[in-house]
C-alpha positions as CSV (number, residue, x, y, z in Angstrom):
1,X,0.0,0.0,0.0
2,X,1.7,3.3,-1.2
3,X,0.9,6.4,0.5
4,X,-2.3,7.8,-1.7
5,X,-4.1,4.2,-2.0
6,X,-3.7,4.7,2.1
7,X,-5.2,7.7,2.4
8,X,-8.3,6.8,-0.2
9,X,-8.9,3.4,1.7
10,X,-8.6,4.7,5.6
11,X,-9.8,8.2,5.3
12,X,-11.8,9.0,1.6
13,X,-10.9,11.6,-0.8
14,X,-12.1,14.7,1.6
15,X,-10.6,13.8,5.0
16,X,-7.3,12.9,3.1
17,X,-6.7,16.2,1.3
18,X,-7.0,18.1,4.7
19,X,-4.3,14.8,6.0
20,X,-1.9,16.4,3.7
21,X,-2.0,19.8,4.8
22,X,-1.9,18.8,8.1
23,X,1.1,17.0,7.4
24,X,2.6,20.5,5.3
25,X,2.1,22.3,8.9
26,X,4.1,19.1,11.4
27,X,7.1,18.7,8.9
28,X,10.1,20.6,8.1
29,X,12.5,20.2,5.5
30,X,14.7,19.3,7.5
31,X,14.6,16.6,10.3
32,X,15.1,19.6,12.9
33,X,11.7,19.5,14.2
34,X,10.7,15.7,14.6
35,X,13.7,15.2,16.4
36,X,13.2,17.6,19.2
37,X,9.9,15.4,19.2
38,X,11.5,12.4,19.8
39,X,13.8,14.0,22.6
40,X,10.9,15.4,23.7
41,X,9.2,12.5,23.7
42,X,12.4,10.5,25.4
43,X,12.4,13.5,27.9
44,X,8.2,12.6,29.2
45,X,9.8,9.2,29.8
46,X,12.4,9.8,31.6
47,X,10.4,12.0,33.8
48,X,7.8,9.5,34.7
49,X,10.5,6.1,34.8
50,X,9.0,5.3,31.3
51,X,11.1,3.4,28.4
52,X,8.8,4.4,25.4
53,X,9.1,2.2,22.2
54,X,9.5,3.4,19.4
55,X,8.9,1.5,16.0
56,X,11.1,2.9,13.3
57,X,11.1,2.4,9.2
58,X,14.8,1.4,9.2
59,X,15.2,3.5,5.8
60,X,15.2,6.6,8.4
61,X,18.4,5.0,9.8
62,X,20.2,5.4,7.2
63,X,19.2,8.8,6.2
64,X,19.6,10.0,9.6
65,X,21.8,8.1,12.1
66,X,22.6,11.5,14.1
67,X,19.0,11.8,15.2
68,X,18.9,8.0,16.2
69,X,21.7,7.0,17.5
70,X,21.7,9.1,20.7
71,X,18.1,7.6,21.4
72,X,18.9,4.2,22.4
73,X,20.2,5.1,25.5
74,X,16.3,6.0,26.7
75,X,14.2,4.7,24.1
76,X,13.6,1.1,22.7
77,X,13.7,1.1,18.9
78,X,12.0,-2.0,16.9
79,X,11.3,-2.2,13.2
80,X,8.8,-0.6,11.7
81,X,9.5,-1.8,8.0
82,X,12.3,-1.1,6.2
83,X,10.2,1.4,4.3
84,X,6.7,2.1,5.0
85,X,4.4,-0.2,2.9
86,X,1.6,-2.5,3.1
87,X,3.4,-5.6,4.2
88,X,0.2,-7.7,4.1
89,X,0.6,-7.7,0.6
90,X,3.7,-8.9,0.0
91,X,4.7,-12.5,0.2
92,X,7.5,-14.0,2.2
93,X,10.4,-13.5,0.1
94,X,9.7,-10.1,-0.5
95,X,9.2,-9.6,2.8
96,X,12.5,-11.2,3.8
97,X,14.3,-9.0,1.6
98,X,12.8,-6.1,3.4
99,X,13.4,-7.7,6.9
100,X,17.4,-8.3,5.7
101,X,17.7,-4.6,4.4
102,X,15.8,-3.1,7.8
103,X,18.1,-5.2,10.3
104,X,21.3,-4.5,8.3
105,X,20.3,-0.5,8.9
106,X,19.7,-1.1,12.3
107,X,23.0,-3.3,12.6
108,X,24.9,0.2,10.8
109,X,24.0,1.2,14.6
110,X,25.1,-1.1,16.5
111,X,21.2,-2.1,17.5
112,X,19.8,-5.3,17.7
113,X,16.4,-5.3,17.6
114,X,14.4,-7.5,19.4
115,X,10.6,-6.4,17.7
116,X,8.4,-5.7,15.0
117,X,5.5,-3.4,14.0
118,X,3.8,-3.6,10.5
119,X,3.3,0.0,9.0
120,X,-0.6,0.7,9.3
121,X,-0.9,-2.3,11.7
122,X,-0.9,-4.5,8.7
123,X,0.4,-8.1,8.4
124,X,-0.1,-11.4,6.8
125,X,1.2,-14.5,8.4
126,X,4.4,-14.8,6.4
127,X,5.3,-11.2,8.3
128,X,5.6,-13.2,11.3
129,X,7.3,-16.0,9.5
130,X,10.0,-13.9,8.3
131,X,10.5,-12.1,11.6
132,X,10.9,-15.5,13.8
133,X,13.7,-16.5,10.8
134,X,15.7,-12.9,11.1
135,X,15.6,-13.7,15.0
136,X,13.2,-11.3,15.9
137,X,10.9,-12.3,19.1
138,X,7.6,-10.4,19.7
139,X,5.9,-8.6,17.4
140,X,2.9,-5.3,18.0
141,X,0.7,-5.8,15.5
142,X,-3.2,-7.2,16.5
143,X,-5.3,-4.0,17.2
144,X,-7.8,-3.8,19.9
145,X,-9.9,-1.1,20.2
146,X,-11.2,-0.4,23.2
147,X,-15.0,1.0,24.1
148,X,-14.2,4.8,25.5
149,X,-15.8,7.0,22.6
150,X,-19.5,6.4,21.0
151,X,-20.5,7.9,17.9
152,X,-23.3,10.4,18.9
153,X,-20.5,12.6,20.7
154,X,-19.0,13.4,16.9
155,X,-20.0,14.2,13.8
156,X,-20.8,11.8,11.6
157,X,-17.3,12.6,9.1
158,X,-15.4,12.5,12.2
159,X,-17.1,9.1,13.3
160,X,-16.9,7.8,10.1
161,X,-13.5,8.5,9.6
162,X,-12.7,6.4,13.0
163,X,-14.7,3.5,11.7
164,X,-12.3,3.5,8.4
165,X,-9.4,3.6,10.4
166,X,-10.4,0.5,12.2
167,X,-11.4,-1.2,9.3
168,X,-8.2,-0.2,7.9
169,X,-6.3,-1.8,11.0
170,X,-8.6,-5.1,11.4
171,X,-8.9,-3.9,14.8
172,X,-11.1,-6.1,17.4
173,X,-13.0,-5.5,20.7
174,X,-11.1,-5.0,23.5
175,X,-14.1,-5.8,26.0
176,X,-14.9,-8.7,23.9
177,X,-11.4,-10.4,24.4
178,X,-8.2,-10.4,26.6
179,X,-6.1,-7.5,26.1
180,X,-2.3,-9.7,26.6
181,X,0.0,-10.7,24.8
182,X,0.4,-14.2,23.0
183,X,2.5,-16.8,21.2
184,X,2.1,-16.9,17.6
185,X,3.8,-18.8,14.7
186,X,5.6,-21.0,17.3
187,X,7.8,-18.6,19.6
188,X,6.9,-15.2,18.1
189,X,5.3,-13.0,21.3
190,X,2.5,-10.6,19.8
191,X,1.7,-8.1,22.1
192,X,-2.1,-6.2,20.9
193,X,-1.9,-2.3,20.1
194,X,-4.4,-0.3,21.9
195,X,-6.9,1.8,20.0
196,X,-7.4,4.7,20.0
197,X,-4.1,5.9,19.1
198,X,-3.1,9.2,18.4
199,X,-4.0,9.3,14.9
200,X,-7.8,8.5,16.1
201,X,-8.0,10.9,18.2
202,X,-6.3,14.3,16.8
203,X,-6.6,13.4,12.8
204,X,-10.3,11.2,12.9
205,X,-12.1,12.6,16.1
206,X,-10.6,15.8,16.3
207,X,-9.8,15.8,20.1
208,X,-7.3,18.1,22.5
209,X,-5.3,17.0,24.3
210,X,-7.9,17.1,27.7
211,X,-10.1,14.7,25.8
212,X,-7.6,12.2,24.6
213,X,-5.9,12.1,28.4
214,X,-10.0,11.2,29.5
215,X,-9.7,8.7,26.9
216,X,-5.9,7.1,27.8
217,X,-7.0,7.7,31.4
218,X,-10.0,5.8,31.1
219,X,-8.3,2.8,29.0
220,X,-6.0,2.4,32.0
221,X,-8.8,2.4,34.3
222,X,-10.1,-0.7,32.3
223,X,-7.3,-2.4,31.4
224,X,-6.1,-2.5,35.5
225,X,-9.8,-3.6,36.5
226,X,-9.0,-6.5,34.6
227,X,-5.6,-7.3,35.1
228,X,-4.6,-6.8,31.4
229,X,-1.8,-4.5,29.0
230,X,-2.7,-1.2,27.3
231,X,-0.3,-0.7,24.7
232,X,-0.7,3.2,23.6
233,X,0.8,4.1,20.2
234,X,1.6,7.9,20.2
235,X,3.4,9.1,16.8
236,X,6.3,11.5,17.3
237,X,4.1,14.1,14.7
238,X,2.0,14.8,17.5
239,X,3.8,14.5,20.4
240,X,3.5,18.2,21.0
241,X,-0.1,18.1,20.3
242,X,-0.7,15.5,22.7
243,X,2.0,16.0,25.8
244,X,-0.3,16.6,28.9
245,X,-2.2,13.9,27.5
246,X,0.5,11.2,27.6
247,X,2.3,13.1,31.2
248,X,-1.7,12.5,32.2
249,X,-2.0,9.1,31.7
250,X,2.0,8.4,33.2
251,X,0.7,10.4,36.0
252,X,-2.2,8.0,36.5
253,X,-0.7,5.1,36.3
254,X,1.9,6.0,39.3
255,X,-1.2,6.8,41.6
256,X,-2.8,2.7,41.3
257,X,-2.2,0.5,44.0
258,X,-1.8,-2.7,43.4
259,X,0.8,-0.9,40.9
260,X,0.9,-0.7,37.2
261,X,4.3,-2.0,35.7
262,X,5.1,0.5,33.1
263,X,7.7,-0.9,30.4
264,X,9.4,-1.1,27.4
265,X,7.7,-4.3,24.6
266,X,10.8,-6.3,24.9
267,X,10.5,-6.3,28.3
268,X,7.1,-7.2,28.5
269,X,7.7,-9.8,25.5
270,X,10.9,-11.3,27.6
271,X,8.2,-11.3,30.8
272,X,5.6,-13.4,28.9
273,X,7.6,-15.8,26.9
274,X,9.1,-16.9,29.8
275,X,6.1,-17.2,32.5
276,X,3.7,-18.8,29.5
277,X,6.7,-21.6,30.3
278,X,5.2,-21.8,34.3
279,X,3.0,-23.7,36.3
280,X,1.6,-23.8,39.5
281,X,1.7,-26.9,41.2
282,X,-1.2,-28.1,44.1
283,X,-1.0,-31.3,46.1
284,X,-3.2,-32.5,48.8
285,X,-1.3,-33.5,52.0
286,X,-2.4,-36.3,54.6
287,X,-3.6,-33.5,56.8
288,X,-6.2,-32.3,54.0
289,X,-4.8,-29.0,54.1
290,X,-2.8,-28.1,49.9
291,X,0.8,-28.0,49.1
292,X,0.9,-24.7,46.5
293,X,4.5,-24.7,44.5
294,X,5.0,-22.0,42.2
295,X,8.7,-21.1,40.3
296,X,11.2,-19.7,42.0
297,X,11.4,-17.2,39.3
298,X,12.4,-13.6,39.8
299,X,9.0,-11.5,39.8
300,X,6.7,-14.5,39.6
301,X,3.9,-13.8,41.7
302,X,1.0,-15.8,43.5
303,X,-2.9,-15.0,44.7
304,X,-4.8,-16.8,46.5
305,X,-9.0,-16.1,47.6
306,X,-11.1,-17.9,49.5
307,X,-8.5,-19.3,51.3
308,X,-5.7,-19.8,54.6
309,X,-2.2,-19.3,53.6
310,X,0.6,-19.9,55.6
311,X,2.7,-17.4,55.7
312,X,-0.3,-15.2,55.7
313,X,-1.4,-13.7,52.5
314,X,-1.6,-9.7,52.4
315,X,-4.4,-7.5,50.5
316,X,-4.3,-7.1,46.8
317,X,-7.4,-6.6,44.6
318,X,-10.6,-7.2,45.5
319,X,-11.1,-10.8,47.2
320,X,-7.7,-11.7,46.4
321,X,-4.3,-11.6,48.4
322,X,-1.0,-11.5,47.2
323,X,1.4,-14.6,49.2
324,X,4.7,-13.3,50.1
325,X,6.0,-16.6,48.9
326,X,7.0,-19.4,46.4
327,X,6.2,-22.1,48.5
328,X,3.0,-22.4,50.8
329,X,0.3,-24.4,52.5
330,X,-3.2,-23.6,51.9
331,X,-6.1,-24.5,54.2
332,X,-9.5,-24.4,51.8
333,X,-12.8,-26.4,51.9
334,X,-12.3,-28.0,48.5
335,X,-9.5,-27.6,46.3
336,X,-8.1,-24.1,44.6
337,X,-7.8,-25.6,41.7
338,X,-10.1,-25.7,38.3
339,X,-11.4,-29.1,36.7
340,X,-12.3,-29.6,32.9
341,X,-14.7,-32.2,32.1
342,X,-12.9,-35.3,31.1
343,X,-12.5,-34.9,27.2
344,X,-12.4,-31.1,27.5
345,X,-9.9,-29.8,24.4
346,X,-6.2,-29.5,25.3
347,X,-6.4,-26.1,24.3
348,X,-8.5,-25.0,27.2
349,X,-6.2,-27.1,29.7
350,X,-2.9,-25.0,28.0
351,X,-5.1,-21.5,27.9
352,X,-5.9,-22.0,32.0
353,X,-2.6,-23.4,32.7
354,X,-1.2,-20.1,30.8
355,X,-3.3,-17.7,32.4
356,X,-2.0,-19.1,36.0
357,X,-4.1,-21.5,37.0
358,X,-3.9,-24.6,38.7
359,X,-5.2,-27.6,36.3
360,X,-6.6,-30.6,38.0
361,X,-5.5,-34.2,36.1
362,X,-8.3,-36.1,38.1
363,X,-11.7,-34.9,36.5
364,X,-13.4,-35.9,39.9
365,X,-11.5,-33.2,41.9
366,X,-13.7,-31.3,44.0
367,X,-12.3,-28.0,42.3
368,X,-14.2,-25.3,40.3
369,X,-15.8,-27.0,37.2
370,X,-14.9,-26.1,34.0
371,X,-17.9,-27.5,31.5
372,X,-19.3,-28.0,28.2
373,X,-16.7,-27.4,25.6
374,X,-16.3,-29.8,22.7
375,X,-13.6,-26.6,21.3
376,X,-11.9,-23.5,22.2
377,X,-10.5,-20.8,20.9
378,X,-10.1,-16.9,21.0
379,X,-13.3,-16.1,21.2
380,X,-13.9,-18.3,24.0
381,X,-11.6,-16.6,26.0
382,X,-13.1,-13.6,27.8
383,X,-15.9,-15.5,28.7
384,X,-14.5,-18.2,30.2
385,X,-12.2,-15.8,32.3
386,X,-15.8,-13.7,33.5
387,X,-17.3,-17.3,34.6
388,X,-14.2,-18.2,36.7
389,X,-13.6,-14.7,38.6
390,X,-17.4,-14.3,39.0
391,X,-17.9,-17.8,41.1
392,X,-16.9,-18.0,44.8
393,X,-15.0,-21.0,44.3
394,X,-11.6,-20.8,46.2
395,X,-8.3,-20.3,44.0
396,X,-4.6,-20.4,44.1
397,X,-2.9,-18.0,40.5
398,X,0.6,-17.2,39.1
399,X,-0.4,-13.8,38.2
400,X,0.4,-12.4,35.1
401,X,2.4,-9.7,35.7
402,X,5.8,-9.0,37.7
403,X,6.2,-8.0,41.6
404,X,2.5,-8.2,42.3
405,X,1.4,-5.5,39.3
406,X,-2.0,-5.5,38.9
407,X,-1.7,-4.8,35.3
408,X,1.1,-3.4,32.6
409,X,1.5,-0.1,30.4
410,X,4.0,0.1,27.9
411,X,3.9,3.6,25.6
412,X,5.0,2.8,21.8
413,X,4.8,5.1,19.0
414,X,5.9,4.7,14.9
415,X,8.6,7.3,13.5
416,X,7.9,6.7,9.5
417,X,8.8,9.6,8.5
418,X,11.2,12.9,9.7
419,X,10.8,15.6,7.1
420,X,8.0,16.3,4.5
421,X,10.0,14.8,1.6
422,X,10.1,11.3,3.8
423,X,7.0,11.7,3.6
424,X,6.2,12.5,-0.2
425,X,8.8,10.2,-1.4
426,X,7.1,7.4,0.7
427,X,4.2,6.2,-2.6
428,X,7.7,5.8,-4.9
429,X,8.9,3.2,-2.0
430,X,7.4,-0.9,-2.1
């Protein structure tokens, strides 16, 4: 996809003439002006003990390694392409070309890489192909939108507009699924976008800054009721338009209790790969009271409700308590563990045991009762989760996130472009 077949598909004819001038007022001719962005945008992170990510078409590299280099001392930096294209339209050896010229620009750095994000959020399978073979080991790329805006507070261009982007983007419902990360294609971590970005919200919806830090604000606020990740995107073009909105949202997320860990994609990609490896481990002793074992990992976390803990368990979120140890005896009236029906699909055994839970082998364990699926799959998750946190059944969990976070933040934008002739020359590049 080349820059005007963009603009016709995600915004129509109207709305992507007044794109352009927009775009005549944020650029320079030189790269002056985006890069006091980005160190602007390094700065807000550094305030507020925030790594941003920052998704970069490796082309840029090469054109300007003086504004990159110095930014890898506070900033992540992933591949964003090595130009910016429509990488769901190519196939895997073009992409792998692509992928080879991108890491060899990054490599002119001395950066490795350790992520991906598809220009306009667009990807085939062979994208994540290529990246697992260059090395490569999480990947931004599934949208979620999230429901914090309706349509009868905008006009309907302005609503419209939205709706292409989404479209454009393949985006799903947040509320209707679990905002975490996953493995895909074998080993590849994807890690979902959060939506509305940036470009929503200043270019589509035509919000200030106030309205878009309700909007961030509110996304955090849903995302750490439910445990989850919000992954903002916030392009370096509007940085300045949007900066109390993002020191907002930071500023939020220091105020929750339990905490919200804020970080960087590769570190929440490194978390995940490596506790999706985990189990926790229950065993009934002579005594009738339960034997919980989970890994002596660093950050690995347990919860417990409904239950006696020795050592005592100490508040956390709602009915549950965070155990100030790896190793501890539980004293419940039936087991803290859930039970499948015998026959249940393995992937709803791997999807509990991933999300923390204590599987029973024995289908006649007195545990929580987990019942009447012949399959599962994505869209089965959510609900699934809603039945088991809404009965009263006792539980042990490895919780999903580090050091007893409740939930995790990590603030990502995409640099495609630092002048207005990247920008023009951008349709001539495939």
């Amino acid at each position: 996809m080349n820059l005007v077949r963009y603009l016709m598909e995600s915004r129509g004819p109207v709305n992507a003439a007044r794109r352009l001038t927009v775009i005549g007022r944020r650029f320079g001719l030189s790269p002056a002006r985006m890069q006091r962005a980005l160190q602007d945008f390094s700065a807000i992170g550094q305030q507020y003990g925030c790594t941003p990510t920052l998704a970069v078409t490796a082309v840029l590299l090469e054109r300007y390694p003086q504004v990159f280099q110095p930014l890898q001392e506070t900033i992540e930096l992933a591949v964003h392409g090595y130009v910016h294209t429509d990488y769901s339209r190519l196939d895997e050896a073009a992409q792998a070309e692509h992928m080879e010229r991108a890491l060899k620009a990054f490599d002119g750095l001395r950066l490795k890489p350790e992520g991906f994000r598809c220009p306009y959020l667009r990807w085939n399978q062979e994208s994540l192909h290529v990246a697992g073979r260059f090395g490569l080991t999480y990947g931004s790329n599934r949208a979620l939108a999230f429901d914090v805006v309706q349509p009868e507070s905008f006009s309907p261009r302005a609503w419209a507009a939205y709706e292409k982007g989404l479209r454009l983007y393949g985006a799903g419902e947040a509320a209707g699924g679990l905002s975490l990360p996953c493995r895909m294609d074998g080993s590849l971590i994807d890690i979902p976008a959060s939506l509305p970005d940036d470009e929503a919200m200043v270019d589509r919806l035509e919000l200030g800054s106030a309205q878009a830090a309700g909007i961030w604000t509110r996304m955090l606020e849903q995302v750490h009721q439910r445990g989850e990740l919000l992954t903002l995107i916030l392009h370096h073009e509007r940085v300045a338009l949007l900066r109390d909105a993002l020191e907002a949202v930071l500023s939020s997320a220091r105020g929750y209790q339990p905490p919200v860990w804020v970080a960087p994609l590769k570190e929440i990609a490194r978390w995940w790969s490596d506790r999706l490896t985990w189990r926790l481990q229950v065993q009934r002793r002579e005594d009738g009271d339960y034997l919980v074992v989970a890994p002596e990992a660093p950050g690995a976390s347990v919860v417990v409700r409904g239950v006696e803990t020795e050592p005592a368990a100490a508040p956390w979120f709602g009915p549950y308590q965070l155990v100030p140890a790896s190793s501890f005896t539980v004293r419940s009236p039936r087991a803290p563990v859930l039970v499948p029906d015998e026959g249940s699909p393995s992937a709803l055994t791997v999807f509990l045991q991933e999300e923390g839970f204590a599987v029973a082998e024995d289908a006649t364990t007195d545990g929580l009762r987990i019942s009447g699926y012949t399959s599962f799959d994505e869209s089965d998750k959510r609900a699934l989760i809603d039945y088991i946190e809404g009965s009263d059944a006792p539980l042990v969990r490895l919780w999903r996130w580090p050091h007893g976070a409740r939930c995790a933040m990590s603030v990502t934008g995409d640099v495609d472009a630092m002048t207005m002739v990247d920008f023009l020359r951008r349709p001539l590049e495939v």
